[in-house]
VEXMI-396800 format. One record per residue (C-alpha): residue number from 0; residue in one letter; x, y, z. Coordinates in Angstrom, 1 decimal, decimal comma. Example, Ala and Ser with C-alpha at 12.3 -4.5 7.8 and 13.67 -1.06 7.14 Angstrom:
+-----+---+--------+--------+--------+
|   k | r |      u |      v |      w |
+-----+---+--------+--------+--------+
|   0 | A |   12,3 |   -4,5 |    7,8 |
|   1 | S |   13,7 |   -1,1 |    7,1 |
+-----+---+--------+--------+--------+
This chain:
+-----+---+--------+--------+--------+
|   k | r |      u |      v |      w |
+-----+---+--------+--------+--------+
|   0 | X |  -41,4 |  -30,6 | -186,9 |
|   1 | X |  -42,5 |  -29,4 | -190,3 |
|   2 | X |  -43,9 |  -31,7 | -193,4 |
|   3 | X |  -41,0 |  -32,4 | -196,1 |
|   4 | X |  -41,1 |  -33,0 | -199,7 |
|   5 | X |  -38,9 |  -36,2 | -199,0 |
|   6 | X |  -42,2 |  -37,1 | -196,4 |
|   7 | X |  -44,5 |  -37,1 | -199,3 |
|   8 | X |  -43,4 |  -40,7 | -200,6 |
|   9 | X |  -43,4 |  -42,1 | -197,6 |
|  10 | X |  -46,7 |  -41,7 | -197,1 |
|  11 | X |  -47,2 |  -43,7 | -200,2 |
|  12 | X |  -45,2 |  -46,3 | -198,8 |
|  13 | X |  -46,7 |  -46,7 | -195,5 |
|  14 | X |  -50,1 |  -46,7 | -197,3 |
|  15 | X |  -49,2 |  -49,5 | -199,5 |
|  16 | X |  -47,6 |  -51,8 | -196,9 |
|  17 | X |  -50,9 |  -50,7 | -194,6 |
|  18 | X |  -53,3 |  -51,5 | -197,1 |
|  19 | X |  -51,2 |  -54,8 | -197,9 |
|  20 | X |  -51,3 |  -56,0 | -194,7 |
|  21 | X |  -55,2 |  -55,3 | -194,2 |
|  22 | X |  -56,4 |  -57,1 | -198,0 |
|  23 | X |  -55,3 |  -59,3 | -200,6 |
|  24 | X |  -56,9 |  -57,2 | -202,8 |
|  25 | X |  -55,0 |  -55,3 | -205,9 |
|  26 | X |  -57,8 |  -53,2 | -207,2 |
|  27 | X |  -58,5 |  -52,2 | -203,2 |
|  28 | X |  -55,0 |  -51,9 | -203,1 |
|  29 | X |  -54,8 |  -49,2 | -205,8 |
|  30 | X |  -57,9 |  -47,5 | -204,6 |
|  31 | X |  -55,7 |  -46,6 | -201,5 |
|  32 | X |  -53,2 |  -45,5 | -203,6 |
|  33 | X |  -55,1 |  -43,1 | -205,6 |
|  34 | X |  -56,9 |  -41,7 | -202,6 |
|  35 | X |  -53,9 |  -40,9 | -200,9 |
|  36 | X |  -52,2 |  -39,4 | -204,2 |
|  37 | X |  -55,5 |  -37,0 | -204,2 |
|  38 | X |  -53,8 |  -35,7 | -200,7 |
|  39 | X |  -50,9 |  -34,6 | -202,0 |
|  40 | X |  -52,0 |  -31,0 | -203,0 |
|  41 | X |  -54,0 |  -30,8 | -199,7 |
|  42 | X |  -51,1 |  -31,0 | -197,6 |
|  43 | X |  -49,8 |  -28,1 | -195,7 |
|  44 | X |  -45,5 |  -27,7 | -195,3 |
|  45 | X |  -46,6 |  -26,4 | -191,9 |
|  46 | X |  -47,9 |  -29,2 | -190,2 |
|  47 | X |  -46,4 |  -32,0 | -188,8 |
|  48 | X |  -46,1 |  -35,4 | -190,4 |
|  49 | X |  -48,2 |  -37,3 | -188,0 |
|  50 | X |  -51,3 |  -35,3 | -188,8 |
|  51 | X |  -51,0 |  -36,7 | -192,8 |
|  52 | X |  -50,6 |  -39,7 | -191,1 |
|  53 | X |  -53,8 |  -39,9 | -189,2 |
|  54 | X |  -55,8 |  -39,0 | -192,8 |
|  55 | X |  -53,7 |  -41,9 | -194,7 |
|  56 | X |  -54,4 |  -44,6 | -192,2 |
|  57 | X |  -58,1 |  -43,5 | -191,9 |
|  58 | X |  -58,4 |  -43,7 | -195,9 |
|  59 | X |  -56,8 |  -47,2 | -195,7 |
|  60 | X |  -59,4 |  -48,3 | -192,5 |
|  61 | X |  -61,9 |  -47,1 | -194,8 |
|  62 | X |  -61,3 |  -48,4 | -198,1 |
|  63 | X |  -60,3 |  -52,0 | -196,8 |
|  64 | X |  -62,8 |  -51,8 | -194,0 |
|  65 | X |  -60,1 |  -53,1 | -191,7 |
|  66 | X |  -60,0 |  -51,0 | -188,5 |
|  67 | X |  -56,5 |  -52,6 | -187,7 |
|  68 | X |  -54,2 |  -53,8 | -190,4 |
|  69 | X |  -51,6 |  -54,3 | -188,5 |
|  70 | X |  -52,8 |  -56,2 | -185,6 |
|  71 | X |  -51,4 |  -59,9 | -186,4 |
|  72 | X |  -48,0 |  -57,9 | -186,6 |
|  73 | X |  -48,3 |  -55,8 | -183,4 |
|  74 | X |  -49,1 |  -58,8 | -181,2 |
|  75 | X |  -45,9 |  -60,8 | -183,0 |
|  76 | X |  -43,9 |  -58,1 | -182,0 |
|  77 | X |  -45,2 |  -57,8 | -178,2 |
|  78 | X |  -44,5 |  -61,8 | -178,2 |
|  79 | X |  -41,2 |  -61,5 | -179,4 |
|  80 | X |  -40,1 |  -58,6 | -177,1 |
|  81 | X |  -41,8 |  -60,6 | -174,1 |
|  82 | X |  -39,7 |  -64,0 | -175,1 |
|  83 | X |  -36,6 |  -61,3 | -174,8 |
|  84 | X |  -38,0 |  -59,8 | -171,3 |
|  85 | X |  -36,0 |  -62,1 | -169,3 |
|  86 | X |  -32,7 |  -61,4 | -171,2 |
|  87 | X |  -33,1 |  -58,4 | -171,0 |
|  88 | X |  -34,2 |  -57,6 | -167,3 |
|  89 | X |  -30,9 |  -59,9 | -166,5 |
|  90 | X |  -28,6 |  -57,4 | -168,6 |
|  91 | X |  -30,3 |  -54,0 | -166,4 |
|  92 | X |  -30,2 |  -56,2 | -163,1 |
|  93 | X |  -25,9 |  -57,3 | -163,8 |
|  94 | X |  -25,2 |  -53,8 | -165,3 |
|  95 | X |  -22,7 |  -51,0 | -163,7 |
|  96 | X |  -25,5 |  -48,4 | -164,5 |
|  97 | X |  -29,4 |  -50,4 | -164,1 |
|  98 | X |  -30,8 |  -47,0 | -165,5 |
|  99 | X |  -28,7 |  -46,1 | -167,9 |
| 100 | X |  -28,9 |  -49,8 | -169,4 |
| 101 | X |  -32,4 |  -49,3 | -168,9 |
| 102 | X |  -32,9 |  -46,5 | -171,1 |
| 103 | X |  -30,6 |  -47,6 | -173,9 |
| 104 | X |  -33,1 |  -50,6 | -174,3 |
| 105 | X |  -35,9 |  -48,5 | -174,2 |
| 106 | X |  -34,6 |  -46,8 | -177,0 |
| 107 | X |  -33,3 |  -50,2 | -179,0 |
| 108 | X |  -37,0 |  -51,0 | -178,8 |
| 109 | X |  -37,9 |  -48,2 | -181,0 |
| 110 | X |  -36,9 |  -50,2 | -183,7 |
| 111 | X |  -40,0 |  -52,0 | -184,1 |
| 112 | X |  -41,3 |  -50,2 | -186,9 |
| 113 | X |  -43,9 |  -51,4 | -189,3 |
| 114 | X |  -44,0 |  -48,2 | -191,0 |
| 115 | X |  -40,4 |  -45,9 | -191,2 |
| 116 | X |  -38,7 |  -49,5 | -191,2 |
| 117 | X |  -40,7 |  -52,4 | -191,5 |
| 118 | X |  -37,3 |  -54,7 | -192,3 |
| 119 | X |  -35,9 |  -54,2 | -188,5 |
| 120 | X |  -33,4 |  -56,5 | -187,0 |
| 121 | X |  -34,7 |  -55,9 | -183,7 |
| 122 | X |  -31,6 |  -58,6 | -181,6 |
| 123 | X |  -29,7 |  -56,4 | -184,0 |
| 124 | X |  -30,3 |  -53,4 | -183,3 |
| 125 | X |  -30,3 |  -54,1 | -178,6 |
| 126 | X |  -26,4 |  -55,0 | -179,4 |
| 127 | X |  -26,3 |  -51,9 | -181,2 |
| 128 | X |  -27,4 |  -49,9 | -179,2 |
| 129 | X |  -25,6 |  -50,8 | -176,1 |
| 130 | X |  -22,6 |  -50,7 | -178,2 |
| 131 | X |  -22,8 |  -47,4 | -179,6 |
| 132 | X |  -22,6 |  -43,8 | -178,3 |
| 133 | X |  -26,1 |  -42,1 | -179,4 |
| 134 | X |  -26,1 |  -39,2 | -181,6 |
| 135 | X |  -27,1 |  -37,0 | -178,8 |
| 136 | X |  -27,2 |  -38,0 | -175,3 |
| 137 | X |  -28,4 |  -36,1 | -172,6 |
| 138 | X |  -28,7 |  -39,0 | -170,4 |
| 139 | X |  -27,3 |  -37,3 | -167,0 |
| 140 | X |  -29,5 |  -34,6 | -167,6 |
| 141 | X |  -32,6 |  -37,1 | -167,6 |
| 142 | X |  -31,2 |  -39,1 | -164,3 |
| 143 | X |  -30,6 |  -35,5 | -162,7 |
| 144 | X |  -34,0 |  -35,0 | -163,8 |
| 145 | X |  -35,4 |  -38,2 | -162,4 |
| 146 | X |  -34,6 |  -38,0 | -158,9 |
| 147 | X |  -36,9 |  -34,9 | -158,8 |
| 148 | X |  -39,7 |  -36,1 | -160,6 |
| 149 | X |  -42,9 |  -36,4 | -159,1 |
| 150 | X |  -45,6 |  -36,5 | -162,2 |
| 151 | X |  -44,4 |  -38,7 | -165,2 |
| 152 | X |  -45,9 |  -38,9 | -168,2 |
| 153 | X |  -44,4 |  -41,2 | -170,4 |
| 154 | X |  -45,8 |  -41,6 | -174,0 |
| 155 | X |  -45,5 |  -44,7 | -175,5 |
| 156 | X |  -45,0 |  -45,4 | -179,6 |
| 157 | X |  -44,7 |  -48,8 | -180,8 |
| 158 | X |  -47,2 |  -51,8 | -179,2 |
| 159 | X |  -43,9 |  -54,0 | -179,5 |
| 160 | X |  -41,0 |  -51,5 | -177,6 |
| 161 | X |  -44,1 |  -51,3 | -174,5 |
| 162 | X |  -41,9 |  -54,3 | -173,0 |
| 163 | X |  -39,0 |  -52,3 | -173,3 |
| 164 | X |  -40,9 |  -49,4 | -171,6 |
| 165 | X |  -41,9 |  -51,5 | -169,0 |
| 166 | X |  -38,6 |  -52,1 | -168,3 |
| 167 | X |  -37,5 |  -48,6 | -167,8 |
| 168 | X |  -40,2 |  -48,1 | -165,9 |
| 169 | X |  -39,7 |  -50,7 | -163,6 |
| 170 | X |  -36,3 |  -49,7 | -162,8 |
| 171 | X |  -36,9 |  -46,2 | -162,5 |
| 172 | X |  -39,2 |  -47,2 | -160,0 |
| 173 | X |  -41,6 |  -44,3 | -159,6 |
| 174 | X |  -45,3 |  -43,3 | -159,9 |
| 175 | X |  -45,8 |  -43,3 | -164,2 |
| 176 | X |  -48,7 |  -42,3 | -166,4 |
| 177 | X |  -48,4 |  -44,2 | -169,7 |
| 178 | X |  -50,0 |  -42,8 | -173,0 |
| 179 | X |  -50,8 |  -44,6 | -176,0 |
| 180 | X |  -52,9 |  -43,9 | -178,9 |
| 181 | X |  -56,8 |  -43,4 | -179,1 |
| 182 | X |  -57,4 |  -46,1 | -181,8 |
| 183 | X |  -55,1 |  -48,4 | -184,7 |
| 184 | X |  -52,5 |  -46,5 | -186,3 |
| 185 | X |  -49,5 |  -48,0 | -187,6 |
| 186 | X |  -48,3 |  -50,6 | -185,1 |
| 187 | X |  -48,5 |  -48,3 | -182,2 |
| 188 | X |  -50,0 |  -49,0 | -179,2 |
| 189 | X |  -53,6 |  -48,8 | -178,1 |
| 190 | X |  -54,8 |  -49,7 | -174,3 |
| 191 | X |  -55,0 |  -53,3 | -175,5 |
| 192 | X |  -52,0 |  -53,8 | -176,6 |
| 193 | X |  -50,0 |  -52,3 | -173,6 |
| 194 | X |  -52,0 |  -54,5 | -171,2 |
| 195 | X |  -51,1 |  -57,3 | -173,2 |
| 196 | X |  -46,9 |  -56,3 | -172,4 |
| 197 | X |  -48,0 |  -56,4 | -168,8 |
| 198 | X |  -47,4 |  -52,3 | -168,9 |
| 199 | X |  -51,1 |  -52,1 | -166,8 |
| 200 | X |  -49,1 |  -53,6 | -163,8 |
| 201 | X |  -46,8 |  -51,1 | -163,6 |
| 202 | X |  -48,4 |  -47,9 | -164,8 |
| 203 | X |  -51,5 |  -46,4 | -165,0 |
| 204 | X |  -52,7 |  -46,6 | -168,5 |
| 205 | X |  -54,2 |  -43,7 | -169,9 |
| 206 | X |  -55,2 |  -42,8 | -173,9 |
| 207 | X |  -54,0 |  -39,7 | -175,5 |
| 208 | X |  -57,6 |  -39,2 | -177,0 |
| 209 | X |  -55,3 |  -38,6 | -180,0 |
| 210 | X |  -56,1 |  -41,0 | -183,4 |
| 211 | X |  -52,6 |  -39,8 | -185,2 |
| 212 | X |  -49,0 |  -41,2 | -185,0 |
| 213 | X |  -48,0 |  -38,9 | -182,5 |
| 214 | X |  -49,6 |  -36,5 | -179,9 |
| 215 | X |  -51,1 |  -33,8 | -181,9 |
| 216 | X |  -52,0 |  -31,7 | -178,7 |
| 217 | X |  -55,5 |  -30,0 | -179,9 |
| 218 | X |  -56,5 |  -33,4 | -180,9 |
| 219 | X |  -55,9 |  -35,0 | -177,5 |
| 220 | X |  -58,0 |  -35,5 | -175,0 |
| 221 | X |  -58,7 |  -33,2 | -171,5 |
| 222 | X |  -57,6 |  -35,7 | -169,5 |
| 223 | X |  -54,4 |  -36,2 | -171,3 |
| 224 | X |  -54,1 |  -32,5 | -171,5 |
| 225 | X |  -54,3 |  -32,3 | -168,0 |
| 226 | X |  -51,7 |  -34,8 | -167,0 |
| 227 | X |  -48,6 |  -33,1 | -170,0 |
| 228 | X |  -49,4 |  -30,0 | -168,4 |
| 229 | X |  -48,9 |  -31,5 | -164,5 |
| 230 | X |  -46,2 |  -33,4 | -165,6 |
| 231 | X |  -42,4 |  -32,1 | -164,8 |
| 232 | X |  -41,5 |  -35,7 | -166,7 |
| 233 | X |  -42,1 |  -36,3 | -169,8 |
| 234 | X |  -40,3 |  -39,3 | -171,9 |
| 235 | X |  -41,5 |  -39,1 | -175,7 |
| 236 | X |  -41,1 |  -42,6 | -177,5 |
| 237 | X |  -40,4 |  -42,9 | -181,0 |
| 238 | X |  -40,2 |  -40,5 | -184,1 |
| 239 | X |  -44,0 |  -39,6 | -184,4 |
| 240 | X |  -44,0 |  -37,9 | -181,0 |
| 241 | X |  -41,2 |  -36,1 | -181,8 |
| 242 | X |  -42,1 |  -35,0 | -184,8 |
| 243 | X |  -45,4 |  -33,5 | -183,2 |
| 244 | X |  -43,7 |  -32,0 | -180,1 |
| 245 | X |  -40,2 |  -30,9 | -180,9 |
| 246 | X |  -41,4 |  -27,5 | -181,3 |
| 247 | X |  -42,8 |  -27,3 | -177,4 |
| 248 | X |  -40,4 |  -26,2 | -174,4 |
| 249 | X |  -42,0 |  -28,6 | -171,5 |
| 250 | X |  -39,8 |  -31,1 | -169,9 |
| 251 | X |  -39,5 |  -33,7 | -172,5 |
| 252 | X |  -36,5 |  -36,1 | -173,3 |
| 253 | X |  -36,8 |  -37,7 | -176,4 |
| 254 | X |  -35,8 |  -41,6 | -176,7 |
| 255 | X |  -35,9 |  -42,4 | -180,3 |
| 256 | X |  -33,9 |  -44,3 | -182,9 |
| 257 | X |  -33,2 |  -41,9 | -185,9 |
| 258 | X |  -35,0 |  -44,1 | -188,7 |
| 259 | X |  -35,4 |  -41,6 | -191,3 |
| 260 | X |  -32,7 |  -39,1 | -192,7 |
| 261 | X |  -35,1 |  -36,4 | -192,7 |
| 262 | X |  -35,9 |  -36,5 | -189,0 |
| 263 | X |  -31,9 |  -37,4 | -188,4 |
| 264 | X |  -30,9 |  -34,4 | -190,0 |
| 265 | X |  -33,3 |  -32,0 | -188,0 |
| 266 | X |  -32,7 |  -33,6 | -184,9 |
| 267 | X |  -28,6 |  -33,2 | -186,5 |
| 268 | X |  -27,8 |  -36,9 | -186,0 |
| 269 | X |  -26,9 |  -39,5 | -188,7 |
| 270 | X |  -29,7 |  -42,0 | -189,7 |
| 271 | X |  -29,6 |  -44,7 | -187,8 |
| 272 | X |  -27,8 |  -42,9 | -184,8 |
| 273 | X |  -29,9 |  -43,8 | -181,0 |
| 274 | X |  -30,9 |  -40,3 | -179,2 |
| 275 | X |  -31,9 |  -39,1 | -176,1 |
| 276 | X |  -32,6 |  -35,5 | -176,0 |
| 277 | X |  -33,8 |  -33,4 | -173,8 |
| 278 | X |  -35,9 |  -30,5 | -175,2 |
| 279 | X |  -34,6 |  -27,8 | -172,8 |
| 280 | X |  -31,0 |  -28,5 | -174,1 |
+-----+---+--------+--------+--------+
């Protein structure tokens, strides 16, 4: 997906609620600020969001000196969506359809947002989206797809929705590579923080070598590489690694929650709407 005008001020406003979360300092504050806004002229229309997003978060690391703002916030999360585990598990485990249940939370978990929506109702938004019909849903296409699968890669977003991926995984109950970011970005997960969902006891953990808010592809690493191109499963989490795959034709289904109107409207869903696309439909 390409870089929006409407993306430009959100990159402002991630950077200030990063670099508020990292320092309670106002002129260090600003400095972040002004850094970013010399970016603005730099950035291409061509490229996908994420990779502004790598270079914004880096600026705030390195004007704060705090290699993770947000992790206070990311292990909040992961305790909260633990404290839901059992609730949660029990819904999948009484449900008509375990997998289908199944991946509906895995998709209400990609509410935790600290940066598209850092004012989620996360109970909120599980009702929701059990209730509600996503915006697109190609989920028979992904079970159909499932019972063939022998390589999955599934690449995880958020370091609080990992419980709600462990979940899916648990009840799809097969064989699953689990990719999470290289280093700190946003509140997505790192190695660290999908062991500390439990995710390490049913997956093999692997980084995608990647330091951006999604899977930039000639920023990730060989072994990473290795394992998207074996795979003939591959579940994207979130809007960040949607925004830096949608273009590609391998066998991805998308599980996101449309956060932003600009990613809603080229995905063709209303904001807010859950999806679960499949990129070969």
């Amino acid at each position: 997906m390409k870089t929006y005008l409407d993306c430009i001020p959100c990159f402002f406003k991630q950077a200030l609620f990063a670099a508020r979360a990292a320092i309670d300092d106002e002129k260090k504050i600003k400095e972040v600020l002004d850094r970013v806004g010399t970016l603005v002229s730099q950035i291409p229309l061509d490229s996908s969001p994420p990779e502004t997003g790598r270079v914004v978060y880096r600026t705030v690391r390195q004007v704060t000196g705090i290699d993770d703002p947000f992790a206070s916030l990311k292990a909040e999360s992961i305790k909260k969506a633990l404290a839901l585990y059992p609730s949660l598990n029990e819904m999948v485990e009484i449900s008509g359809n375990p997998l289908e249940t199944a991946v509906r939370l895995a998709v209400a978990g990609n509410i935790i947002d600290f940066g598209a929506n850092p004012d989620f109702q996360l109970e909120q938004g599980i009702e929701e989206t059990i209730r509600k019909e996503p915006g697109t849903n190609h989920y028979e296409a992904f079970k159909n797809k499932l019972e063939g699968a022998c390589e999955i890669l599934y690449l995880g977003d958020n370091a609080g929705e990992t419980v709600f991926d462990r979940l899916l995984i648990e009840t799809m109950a097969k064989p699953v590579t689990f990719a999470v970011r290289d280093r700190p970005v946003i509140n997505d997960a790192t190695v660290e923080d999908a062991m500390k969902s439990g995710l390490d006891e049913v997956a093999e953990l692997i980084s995608s070598g990647c330091d951006a808010p999604g899977v930039i592809l000639n920023r990730c690493s060989e072994e990473f590489l290795d394992h998207y191109e074996r795979a003939d499963l591959i579940i994207s989490k979130g809007q960040g690694n949607y925004e830096t795959l949608s273009s590609e034709q391998r066998p991805i289904f998308y599980l996101l929650k449309a956060k932003c109107h600009v990613i809603a409207r080229d995905l063709g869903v209303e904001q807010g709407d859950t999806v679960i696309k499949y990129a070969r439909l």
